[in-house]
C-alpha positions as CSV (number, residue, x, y, z in Angstrom):
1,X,12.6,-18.1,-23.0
2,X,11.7,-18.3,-19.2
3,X,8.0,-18.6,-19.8
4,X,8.9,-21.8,-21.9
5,X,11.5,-23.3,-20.0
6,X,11.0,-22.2,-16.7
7,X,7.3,-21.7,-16.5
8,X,6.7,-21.6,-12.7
9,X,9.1,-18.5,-12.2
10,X,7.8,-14.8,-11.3
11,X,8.6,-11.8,-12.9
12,X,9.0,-8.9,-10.2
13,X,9.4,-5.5,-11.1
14,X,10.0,-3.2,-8.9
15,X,11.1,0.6,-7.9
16,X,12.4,2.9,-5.2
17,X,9.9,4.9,-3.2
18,X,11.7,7.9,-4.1
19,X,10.9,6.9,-7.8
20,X,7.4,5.8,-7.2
21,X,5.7,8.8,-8.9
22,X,7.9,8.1,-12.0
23,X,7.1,4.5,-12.0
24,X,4.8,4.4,-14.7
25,X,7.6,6.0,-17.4
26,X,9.9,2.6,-16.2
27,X,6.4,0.0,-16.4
28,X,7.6,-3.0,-18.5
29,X,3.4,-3.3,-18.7
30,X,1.1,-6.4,-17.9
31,X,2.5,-9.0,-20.3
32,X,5.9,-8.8,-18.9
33,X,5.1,-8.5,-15.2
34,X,3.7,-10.8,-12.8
35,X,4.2,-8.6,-9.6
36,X,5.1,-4.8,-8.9
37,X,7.1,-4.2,-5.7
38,X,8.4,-1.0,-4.1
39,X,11.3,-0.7,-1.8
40,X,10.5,1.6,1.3
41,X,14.0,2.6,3.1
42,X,11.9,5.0,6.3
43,X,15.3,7.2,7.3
44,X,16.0,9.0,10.3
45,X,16.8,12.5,9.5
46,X,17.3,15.4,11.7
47,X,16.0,13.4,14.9
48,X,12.8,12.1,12.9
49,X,11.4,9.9,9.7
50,X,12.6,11.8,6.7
51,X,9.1,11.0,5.2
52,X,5.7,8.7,5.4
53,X,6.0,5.8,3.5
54,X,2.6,5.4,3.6
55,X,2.0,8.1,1.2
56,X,4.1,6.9,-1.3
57,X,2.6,3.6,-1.2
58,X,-1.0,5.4,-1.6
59,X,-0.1,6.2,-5.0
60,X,1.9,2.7,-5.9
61,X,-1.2,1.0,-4.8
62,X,-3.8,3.3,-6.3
63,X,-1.3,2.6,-9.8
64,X,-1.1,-0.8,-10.0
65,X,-4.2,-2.7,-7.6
66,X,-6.2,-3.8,-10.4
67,X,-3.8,-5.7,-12.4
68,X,-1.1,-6.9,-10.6
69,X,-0.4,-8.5,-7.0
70,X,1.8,-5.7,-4.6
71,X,4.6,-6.7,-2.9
72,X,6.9,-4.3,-0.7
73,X,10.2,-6.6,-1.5
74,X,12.4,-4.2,0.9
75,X,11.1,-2.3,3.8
76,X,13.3,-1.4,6.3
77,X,12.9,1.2,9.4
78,X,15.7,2.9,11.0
79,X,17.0,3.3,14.4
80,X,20.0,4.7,14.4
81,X,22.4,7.5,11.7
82,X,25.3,8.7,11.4
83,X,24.0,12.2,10.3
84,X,23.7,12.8,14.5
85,X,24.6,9.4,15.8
86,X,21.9,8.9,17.9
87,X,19.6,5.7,19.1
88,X,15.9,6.2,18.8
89,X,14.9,2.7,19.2
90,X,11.5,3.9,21.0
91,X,10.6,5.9,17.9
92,X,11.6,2.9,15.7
93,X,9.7,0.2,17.5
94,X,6.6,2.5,17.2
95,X,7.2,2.8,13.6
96,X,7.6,-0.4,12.7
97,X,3.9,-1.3,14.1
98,X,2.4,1.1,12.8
99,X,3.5,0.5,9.1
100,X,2.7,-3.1,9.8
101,X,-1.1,-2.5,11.1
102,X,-1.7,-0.2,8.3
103,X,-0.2,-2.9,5.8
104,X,-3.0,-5.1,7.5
105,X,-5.8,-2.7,7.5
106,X,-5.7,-0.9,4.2
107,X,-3.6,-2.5,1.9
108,X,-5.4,-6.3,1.3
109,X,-3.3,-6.6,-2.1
110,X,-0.2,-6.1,-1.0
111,X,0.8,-10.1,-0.7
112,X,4.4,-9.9,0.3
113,X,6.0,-7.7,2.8
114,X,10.1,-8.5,3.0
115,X,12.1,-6.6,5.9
116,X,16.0,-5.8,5.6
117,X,18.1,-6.6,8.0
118,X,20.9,-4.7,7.2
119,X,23.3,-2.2,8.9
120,X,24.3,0.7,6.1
121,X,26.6,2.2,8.6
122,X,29.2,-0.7,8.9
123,X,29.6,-0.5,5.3
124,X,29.1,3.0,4.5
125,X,30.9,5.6,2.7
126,X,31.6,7.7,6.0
127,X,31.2,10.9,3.9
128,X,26.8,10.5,3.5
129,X,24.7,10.0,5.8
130,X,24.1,5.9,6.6
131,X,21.3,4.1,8.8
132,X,21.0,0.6,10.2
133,X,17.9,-0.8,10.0
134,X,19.1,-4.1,12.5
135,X,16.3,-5.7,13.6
136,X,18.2,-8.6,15.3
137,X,21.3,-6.7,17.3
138,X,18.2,-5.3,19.8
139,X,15.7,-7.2,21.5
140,X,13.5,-4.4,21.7
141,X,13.2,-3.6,18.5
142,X,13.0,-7.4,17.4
143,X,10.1,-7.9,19.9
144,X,8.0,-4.9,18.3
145,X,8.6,-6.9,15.0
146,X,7.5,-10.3,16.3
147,X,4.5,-8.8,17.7
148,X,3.6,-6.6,14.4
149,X,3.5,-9.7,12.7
150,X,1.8,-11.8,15.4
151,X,-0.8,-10.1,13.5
152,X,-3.4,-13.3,11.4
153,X,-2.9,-11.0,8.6
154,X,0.6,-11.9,8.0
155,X,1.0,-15.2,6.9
156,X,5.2,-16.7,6.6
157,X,3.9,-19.1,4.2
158,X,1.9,-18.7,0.7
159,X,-1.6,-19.2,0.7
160,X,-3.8,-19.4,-2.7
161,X,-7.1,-18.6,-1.9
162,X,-9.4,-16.1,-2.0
163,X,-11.1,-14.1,-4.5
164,X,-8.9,-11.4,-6.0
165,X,-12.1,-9.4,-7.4
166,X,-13.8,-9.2,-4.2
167,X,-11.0,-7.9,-2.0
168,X,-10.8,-4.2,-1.4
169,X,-9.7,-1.4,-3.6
170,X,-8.4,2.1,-2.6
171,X,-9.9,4.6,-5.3
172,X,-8.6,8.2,-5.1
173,X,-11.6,9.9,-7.0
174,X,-13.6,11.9,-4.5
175,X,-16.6,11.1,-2.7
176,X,-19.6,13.8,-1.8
177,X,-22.4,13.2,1.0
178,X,-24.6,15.9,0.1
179,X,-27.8,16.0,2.0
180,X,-27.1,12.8,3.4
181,X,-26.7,10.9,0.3
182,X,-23.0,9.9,-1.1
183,X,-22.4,11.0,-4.4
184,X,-19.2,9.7,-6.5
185,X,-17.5,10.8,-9.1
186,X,-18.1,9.6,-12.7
187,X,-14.2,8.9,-12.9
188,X,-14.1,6.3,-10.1
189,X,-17.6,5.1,-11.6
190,X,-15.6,4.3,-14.9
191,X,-12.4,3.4,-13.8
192,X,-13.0,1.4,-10.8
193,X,-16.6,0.0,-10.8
194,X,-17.0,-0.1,-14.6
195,X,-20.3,1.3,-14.7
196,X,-21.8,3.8,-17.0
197,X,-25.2,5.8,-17.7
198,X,-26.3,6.1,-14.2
199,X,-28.7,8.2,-12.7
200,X,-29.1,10.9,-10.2
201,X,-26.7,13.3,-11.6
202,X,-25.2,16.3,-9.9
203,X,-22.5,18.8,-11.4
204,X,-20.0,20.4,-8.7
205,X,-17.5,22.4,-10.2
206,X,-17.7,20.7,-14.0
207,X,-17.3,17.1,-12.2
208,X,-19.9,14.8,-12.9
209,X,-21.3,12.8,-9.6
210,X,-24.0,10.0,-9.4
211,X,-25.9,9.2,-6.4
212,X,-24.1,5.9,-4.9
213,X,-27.6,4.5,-3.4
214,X,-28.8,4.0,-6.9
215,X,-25.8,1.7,-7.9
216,X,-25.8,0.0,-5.2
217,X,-29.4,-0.9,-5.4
218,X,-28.5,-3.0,-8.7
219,X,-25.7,-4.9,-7.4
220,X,-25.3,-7.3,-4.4
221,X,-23.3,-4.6,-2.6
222,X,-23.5,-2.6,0.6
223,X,-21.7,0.4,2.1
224,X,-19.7,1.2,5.3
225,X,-19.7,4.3,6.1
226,X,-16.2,5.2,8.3
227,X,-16.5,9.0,7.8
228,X,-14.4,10.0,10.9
229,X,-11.5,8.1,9.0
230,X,-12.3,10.0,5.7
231,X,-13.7,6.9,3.8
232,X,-16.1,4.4,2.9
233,X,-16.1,0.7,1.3
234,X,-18.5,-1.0,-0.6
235,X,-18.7,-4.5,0.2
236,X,-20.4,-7.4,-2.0
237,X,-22.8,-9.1,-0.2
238,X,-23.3,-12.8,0.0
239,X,-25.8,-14.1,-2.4
């Protein structure tokens, strides 16, 4: 009914971090879903981050970044809990950017980010543990937001261009550099460049791997090579 009457509305679906790795048992799938969203909640727990978001959003993004747009429709960071009532508004501010600069740097298809601006404690059950996440009751905190967003990466309004095949996927499969040629795995071969029947075959421990030069030699594409940051991209060259 709402793609006929109301055909300009999105369909987000979306899931707690904590349920992330169980996401794909709740996936509607593609037909009914026109973006996938996680909500990040980054709690302080005995005096530090209870976990890395980051991580969690590895796998989200690893699920879902070929078919669907990413959007993180609720992150909020902490500064404050009841568990020990104590401020750590250094440790938040510092959090804050760094979630935002690796939003920027390695996630290109997540297209939405969405802070909360809420305070759990005032309306908390007294009995479990609550944080607030206020951005705007502290100047310092607000500033470290401002200037994580300051960033050209982060846009308040919608844009519609680019390309959406040519910006960069994460692929989990593993990557060899064996006598200094990169090898990759047959399963990121197949599943994320959609290339078969390749040369230069080596076996390592019943995985096949193909030398990457040779693929790249029959496509417009290039590599960068960031080894001290355990990766590399492949980039497609102009024509």
């Amino acid at each position: 009914m709402f793609r006929e009457k109301v055909p300009n509305a999105a369909f987000v679906w979306g899931v707690d971090a904590q349920e992330a790795l169980d996401s794909g048992r709740f996936y509607p799938g593609d037909s009914w879903v026109d973006w996938v969203s996680l909500h990040i909640y980054d709690r302080l727990r005995d005096g530090a981050y209870e976990f890395d978001p980051l991580n969690t959003l590895d796998y989200f993004y690893y699920t879902y970044q070929k078919t669907k747009p990413i959007m993180i429709s609720q992150l909020a960071v902490s500064h404050y809990t009841s568990q020990d009532h104590a401020y750590r508004n250094e440790a938040a501010a510092r959090e804050i950017a760094r979630l935002y600069q690796k939003i920027a740097q390695d996630y290109p298809r997540v297209k939405l980010v969405n802070y909360m601006d809420i305070n759990e404690v005032a309306s908390g059950a007294g009995d479990v543990p609550a944080d607030n996440f206020l951005l705007t009751e502290n100047s310092s905190l607000l500033d470290a937001y401002r200037q994580a967003v300051s960033d050209g990466h982060f846009l308040s309004v919608l844009d519609g261009g680019g390309e959406y095949a040519l910006q960069l996927m994460k692929s989990p499969f593993p990557v060899l550099k064996k006598d200094g040629t990169w090898f990759v795995s047959a399963s990121s071969f197949q599943y994320d460049l959609n290339t078969q029947g390749l040369t230069g075959e080596i076996i390592l421990n019943g995985e096949k791997y193909y030398d990457l030069n040779r693929y790249l030699k029959n496509g417009r594409r290039s590599l960068i090579s960031a080894e001290e940051n355990h990766k590399i991209i492949l980039a497609l060259n102009a024509a």
